[in-house]
N, C-alpha and C positions, 0 to 999 in steps of 0.2 A: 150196207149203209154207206152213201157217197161222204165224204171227208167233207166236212163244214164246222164252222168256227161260231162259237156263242159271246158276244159281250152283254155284262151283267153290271147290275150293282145291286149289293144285299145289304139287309140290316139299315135300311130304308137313305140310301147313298155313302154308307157309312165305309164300306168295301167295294170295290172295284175288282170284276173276275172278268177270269177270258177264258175259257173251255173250248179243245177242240180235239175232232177225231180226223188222226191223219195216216188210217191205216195204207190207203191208196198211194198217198206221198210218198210212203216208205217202202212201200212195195215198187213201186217205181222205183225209184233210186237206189233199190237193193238189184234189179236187175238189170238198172244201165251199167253200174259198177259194179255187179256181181261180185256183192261184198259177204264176208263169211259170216257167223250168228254174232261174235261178238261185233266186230266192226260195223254189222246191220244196226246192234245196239246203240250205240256209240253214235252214228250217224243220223238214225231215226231220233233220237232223244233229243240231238242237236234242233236237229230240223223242224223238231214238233214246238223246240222254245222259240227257236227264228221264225216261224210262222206266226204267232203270237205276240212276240213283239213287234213284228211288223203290222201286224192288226193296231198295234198303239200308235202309229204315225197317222199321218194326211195325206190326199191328194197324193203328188208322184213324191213322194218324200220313199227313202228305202235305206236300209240296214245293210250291214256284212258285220258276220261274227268271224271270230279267229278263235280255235279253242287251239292250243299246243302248250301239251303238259310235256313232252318228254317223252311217251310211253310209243312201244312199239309200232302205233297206228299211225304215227307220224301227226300231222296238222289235219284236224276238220275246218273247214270252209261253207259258210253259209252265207248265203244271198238272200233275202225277202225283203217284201215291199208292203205299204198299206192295202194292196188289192187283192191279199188274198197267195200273192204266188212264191213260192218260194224254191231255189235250189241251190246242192251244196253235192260236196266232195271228202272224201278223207284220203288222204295220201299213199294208203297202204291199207287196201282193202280188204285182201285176204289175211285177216290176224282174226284168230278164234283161239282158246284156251278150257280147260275143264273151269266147270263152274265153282262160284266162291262158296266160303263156307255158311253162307246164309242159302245155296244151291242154286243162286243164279247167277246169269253171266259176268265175266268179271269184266264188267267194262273199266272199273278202278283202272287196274291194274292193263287194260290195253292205251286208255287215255294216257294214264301218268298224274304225278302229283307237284313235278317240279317245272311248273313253267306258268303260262297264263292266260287269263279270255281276254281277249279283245274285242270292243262292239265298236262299229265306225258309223255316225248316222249321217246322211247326208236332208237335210233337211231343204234344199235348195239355197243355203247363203252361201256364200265367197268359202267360209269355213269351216269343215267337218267337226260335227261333235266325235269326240274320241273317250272311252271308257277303255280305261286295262287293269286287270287284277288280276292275284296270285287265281293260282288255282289250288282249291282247298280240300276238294275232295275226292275229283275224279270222276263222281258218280254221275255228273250233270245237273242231276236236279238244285243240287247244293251249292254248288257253284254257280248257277246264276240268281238263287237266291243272295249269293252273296255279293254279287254283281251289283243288285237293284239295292242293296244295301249300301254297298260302299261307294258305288259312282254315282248313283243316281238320287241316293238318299232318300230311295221309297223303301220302308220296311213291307215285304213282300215275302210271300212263298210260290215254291215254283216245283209243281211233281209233273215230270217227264216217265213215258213207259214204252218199251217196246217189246210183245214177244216172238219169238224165234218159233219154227219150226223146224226141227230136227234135221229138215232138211235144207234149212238155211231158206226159206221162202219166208214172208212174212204172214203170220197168224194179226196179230192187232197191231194197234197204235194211239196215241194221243197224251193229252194232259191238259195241265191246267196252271193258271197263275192268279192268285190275287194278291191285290193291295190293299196297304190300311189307308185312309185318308183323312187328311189334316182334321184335327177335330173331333174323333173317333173317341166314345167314349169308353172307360174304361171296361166296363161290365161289357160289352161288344169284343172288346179285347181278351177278356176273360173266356168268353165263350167259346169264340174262333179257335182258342188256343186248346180248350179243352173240348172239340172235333176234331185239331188236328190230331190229338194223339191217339183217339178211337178210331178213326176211319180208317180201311182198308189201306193198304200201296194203291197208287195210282193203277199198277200193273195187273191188281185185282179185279178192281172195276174194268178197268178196260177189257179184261178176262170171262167178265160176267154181261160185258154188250151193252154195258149202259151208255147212252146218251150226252153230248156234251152239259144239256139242260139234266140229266139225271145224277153227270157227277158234280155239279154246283150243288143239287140239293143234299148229294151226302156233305159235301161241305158243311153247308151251314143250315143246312134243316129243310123242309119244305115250307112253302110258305116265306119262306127268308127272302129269297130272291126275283131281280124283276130285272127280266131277260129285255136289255135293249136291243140287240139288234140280231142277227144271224148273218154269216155270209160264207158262200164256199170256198175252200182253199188246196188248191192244186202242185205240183210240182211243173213250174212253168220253165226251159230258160230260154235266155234273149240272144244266143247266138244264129247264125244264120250264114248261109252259104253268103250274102251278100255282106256282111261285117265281116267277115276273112277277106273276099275280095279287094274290098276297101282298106282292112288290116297292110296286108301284102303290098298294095298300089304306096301306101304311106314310107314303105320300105325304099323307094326311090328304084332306078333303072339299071343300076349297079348290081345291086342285090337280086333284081328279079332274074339279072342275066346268065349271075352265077347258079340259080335253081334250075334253069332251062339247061345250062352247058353240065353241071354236073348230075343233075336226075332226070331232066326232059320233064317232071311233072314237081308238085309240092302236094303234099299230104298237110291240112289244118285238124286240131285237134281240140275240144272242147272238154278242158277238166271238169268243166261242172255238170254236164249231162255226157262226156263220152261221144259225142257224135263226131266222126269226121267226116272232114270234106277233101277231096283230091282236084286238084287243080291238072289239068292236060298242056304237053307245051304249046299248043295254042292256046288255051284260055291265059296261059301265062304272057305272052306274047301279046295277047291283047289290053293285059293289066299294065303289061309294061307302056305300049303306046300312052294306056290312060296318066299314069305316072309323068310320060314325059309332059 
């Protein structure tokens, strides 16, 4: 199943959901940064909620999250946008551990609990919206529940999942987010609350090959929900040999003279996808003229 993103509202507009499967995302970004089962976790969870909320923007409107709790993974880093594309990084990618004592991975415990998320949204004004909060639980999913809580003041639930395989390859991925909205009556309220506590983990479903449109309907029942829109989502990034270029040219003629006198070339390096680029001391020599 290719990775595509569902927006919903159930309970006849009364909830706002976004479902998506981002097994491919994750698989990707597990092998450009050949990251280990926990930090896959950690990473994929991330990515599958920046994907999602990126679906909640416009036009070229686009997000960056910052999760940094403390814990041995160092900082995750995520990039998405309204269209679908999304990529990111963790800092220390090889961290794995035995599992916790619920038997799976401890991403707790590789995140950390003493630090915090940060969401930056650029929405095209003068001025970034900025959202920062503790971090509460480590797990991800609860922490950006808590996110859409306290910054954003949408009462919200948020299950992130990702599983490993043994050999550190990815097997699944995805999740899910809804919202309450304004007006929502109470017995809607009741309901919702008493699915969530019966339905599976996210990890489950996603285990069992459901559907972004199949795990809405464990949500809230079948027949509850009326699937607006669909759209695919990818691990896209915007770097390119020709923004290094232009990077390096910005560095003035000074600078470029001292990479030619002391390496003859420059190596550029991309932390959100891993690609690098090498620049030759002619190509450098030539950024340099552009510079002048």
């Amino acid at each position: 199943m290719n990775d595509y993103l569902v927006k919903a509202l159930a309970f006849d507009g009364q909830v706002r959901a976004y479902a998506v499967c981002t097994t491919e995302i994750v698989k990707e970004a597990q092998q450009r940064h050949q990251t280990w089962r926990t930090a896959s976790a950690a990473l994929g969870r991330s990515l599958t909620a920046g994907v999602m909320m990126g679906a909640m923007l416009k036009g070229e409107d686009k997000l960056t999250i910052k999760i940094d709790g403390g814990g041995p993974i160092g900082v995750i880093l995520v990039d998405s946008n309204a269209k679908g594309e999304v990529r990111g990084y963790v800092s220390n990618p090889q961290v794995d551990f035995e599992a916790n004592e619920h038997g799976k991975l401890d991403v707790k415990r590789a995140v950390g609990t003493e630090g915090s998320l940060t969401v930056v949204k650029d929405v095209g004004l003068r001025d970034f919206f900025t959202g920062l909060v503790p971090i509460v639980s480590g797990e991800l999913g609860e922490d950006f529940t808590y996110y859409f809580a306290t910054s954003e003041q949408v009462p919200s639930s948020v299950g992130v999942g990702v599983l490993v395989n043994p050999d550190d390859t990815i097997l699944a991925a995805g999740g899910f987010i809804f919202q309450l909205m304004p007006g929502i009556e109470d017995e809607t309220i009741t309901i919702v609350e008493e699915r969530l506590k019966t339905i599976p983990p996210i990890s489950k479903l996603i285990q069992q090959g459901l559907t972004p449109e199949e795990i809405l309907d464990e949500l809230f029942g079948e027949g509850k929900v009326n699937v607006l829109e669909t759209m695919p989502v990818i691990f896209k990034c915007i770097c390119s040999r020709e923004r290094f270029a232009s990077a390096i040219i910005s560095l003035g003629t000074a600078e470029i003279d001292d990479m030619i006198i002391e390496d003859g070339q420059a190596e550029a390096h991309c932390h959100f996808c891993n690609e690098k680029y090498l620049f030759l001391k002619d190509e450098l020599e030539e950024l340099k003229n552009e510079a002048k």
